[in-house]
SEMI-645695 format. One record per residue: residue number from 1; residue in one letter; x, y, z of N, C-alpha, C in turn. Coordinates in Angstrom, 2 decimals, decimal comma. Layout:
% SEMI-645695
<NUM; 'A'; <X; Y; Z>; <X; Y; Z>; <X; Y; Z>> ...
This chain:
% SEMI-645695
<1; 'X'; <-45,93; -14,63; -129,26>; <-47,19; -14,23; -128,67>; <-47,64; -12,94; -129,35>> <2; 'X'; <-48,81; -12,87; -130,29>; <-49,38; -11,64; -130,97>; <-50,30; -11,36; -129,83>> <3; 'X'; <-50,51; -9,78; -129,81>; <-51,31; -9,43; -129,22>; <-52,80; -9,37; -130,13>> <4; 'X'; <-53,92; -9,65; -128,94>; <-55,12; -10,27; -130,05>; <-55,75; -8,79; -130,77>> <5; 'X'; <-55,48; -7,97; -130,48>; <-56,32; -6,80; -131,35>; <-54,83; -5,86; -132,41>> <6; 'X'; <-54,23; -6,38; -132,85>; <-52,69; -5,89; -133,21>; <-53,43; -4,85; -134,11>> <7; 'X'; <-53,44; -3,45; -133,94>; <-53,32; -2,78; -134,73>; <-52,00; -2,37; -135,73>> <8; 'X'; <-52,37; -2,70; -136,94>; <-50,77; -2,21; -138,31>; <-50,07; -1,11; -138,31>> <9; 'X'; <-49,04; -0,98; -138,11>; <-47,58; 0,39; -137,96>; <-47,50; 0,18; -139,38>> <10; 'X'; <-46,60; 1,72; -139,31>; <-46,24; 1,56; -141,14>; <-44,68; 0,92; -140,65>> <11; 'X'; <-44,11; 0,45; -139,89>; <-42,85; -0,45; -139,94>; <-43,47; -2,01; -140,56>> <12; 'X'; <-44,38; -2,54; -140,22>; <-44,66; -3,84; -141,19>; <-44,89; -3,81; -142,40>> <13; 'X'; <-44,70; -2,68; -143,21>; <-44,43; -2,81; -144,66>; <-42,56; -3,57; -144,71>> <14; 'X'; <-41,87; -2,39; -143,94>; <-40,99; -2,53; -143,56>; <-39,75; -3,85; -143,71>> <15; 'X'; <-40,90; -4,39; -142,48>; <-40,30; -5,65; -141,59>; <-40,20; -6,67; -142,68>> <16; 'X'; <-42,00; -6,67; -143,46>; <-41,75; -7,53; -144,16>; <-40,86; -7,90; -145,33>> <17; 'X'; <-40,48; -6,48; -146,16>; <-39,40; -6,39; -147,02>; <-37,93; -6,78; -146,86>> <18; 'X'; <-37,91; -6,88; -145,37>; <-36,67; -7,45; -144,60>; <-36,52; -8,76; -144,39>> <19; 'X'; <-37,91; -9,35; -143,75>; <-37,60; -10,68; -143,94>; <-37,71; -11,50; -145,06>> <20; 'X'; <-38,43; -11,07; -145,99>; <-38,03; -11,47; -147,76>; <-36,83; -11,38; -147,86>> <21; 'X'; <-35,95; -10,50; -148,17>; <-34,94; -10,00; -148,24>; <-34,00; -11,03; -147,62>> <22; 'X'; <-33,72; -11,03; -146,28>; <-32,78; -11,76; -145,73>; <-33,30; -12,50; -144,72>> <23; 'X'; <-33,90; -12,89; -144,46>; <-34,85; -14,18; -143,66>; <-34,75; -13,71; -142,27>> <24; 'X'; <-34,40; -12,45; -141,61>; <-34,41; -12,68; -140,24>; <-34,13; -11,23; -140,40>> <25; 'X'; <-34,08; -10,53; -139,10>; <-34,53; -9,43; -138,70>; <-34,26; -8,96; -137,19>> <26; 'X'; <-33,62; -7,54; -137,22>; <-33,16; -7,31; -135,77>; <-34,27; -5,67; -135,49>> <27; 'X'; <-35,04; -5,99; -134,81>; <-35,66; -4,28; -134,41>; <-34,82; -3,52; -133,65>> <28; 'X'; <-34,96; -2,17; -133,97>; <-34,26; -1,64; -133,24>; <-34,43; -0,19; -132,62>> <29; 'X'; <-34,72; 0,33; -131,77>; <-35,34; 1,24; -130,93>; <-35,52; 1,15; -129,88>> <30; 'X'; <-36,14; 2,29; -128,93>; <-36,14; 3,17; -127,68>; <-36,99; 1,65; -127,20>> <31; 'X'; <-37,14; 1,51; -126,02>; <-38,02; 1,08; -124,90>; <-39,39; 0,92; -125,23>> <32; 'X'; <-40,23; 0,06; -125,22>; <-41,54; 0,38; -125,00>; <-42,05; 0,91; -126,53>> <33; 'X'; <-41,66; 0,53; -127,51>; <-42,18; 1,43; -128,64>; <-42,79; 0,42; -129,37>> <34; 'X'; <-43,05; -1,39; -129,13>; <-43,73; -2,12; -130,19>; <-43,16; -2,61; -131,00>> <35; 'X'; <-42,03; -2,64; -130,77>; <-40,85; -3,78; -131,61>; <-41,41; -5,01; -131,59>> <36; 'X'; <-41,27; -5,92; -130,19>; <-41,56; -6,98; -129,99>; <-43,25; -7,68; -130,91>> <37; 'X'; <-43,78; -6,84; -130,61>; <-45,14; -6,82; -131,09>; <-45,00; -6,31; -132,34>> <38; 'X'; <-44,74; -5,94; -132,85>; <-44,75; -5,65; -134,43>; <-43,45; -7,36; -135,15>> <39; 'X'; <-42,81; -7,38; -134,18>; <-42,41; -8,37; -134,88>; <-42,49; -9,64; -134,78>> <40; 'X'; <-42,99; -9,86; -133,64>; <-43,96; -11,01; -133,05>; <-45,62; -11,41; -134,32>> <41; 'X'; <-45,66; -10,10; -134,33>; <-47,09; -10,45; -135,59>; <-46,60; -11,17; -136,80>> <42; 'X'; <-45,61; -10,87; -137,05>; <-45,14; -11,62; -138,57>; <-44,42; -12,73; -138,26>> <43; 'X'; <-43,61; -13,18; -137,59>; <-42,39; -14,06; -137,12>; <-43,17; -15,34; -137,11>> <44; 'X'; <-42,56; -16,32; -138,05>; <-42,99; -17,47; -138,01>; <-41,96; -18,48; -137,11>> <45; 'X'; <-40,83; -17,96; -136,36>; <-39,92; -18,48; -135,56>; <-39,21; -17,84; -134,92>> <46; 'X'; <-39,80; -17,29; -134,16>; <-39,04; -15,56; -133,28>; <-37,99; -16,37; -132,08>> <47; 'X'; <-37,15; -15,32; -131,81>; <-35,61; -15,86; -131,33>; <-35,65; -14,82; -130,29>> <48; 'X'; <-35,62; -14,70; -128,95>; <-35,49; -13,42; -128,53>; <-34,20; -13,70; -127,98>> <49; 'X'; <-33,03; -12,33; -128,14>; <-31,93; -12,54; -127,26>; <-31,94; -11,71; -126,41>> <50; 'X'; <-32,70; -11,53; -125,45>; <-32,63; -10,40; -124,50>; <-32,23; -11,34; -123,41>> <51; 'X'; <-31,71; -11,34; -122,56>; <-31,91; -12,28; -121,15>; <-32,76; -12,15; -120,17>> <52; 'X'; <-33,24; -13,51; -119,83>; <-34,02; -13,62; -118,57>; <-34,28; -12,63; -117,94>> <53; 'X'; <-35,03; -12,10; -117,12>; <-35,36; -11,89; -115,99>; <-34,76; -12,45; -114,69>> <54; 'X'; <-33,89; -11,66; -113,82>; <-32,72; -12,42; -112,80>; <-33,65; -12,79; -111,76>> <55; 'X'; <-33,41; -13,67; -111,28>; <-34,48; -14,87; -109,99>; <-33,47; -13,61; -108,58>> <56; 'X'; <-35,16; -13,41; -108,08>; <-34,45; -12,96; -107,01>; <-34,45; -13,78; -105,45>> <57; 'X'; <-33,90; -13,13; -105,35>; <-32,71; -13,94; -103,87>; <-33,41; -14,77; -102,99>> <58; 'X'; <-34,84; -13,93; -102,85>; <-35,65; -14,90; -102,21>; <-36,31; -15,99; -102,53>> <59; 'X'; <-36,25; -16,24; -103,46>; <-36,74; -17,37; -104,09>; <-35,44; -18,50; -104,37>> <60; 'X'; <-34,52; -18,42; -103,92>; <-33,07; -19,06; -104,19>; <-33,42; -20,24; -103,20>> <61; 'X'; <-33,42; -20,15; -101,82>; <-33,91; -20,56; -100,78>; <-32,19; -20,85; -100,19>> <62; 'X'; <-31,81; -19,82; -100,09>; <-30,45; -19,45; -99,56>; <-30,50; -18,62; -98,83>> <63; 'X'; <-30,07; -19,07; -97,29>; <-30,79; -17,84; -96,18>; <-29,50; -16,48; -96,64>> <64; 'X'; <-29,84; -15,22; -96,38>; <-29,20; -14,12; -97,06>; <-27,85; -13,92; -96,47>> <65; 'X'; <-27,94; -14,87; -94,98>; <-26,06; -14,76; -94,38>; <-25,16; -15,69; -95,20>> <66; 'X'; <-25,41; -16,09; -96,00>; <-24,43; -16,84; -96,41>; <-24,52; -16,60; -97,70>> <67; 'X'; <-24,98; -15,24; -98,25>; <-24,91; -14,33; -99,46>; <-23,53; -13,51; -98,88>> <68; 'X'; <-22,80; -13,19; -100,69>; <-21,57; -12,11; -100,07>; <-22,16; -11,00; -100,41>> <69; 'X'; <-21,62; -10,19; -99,36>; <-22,60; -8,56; -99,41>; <-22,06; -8,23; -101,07>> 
């Protein structure tokens, strides 16, 4: 998913020399800094390994007494 107005970082000179280089690519940095999106713009088959988002409890449809504290 590119974002539709992607303004260019000087890391996509970068990125791209990397994925020439060795076909795949790990970003790496702080929180919130445009990884995803900087590498989402170029990625012709992006892989994310972050995990899910955990389903919370209420939506399980498991009343919460028969959760272990």
């Amino acid at each position: 998913m590119v974002a539709p107005s992607y303004l260019p970082r000087l890391a996509d000179a970068q990125l791209t020399q990397g994925l020439r280089a060795a076909g795949a690519v790990l970003p790496e940095g702080p929180k919130a800094f445009g990884k995803m999106t900087t590498a989402s713009h170029q990625a012709k088959s992006p892989v994310r390994l972050d995990p899910p988002p955990p389903i919370p409890q209420a939506h399980l449809g498991v009343p919460p007494s028969l959760l272990a504290p």
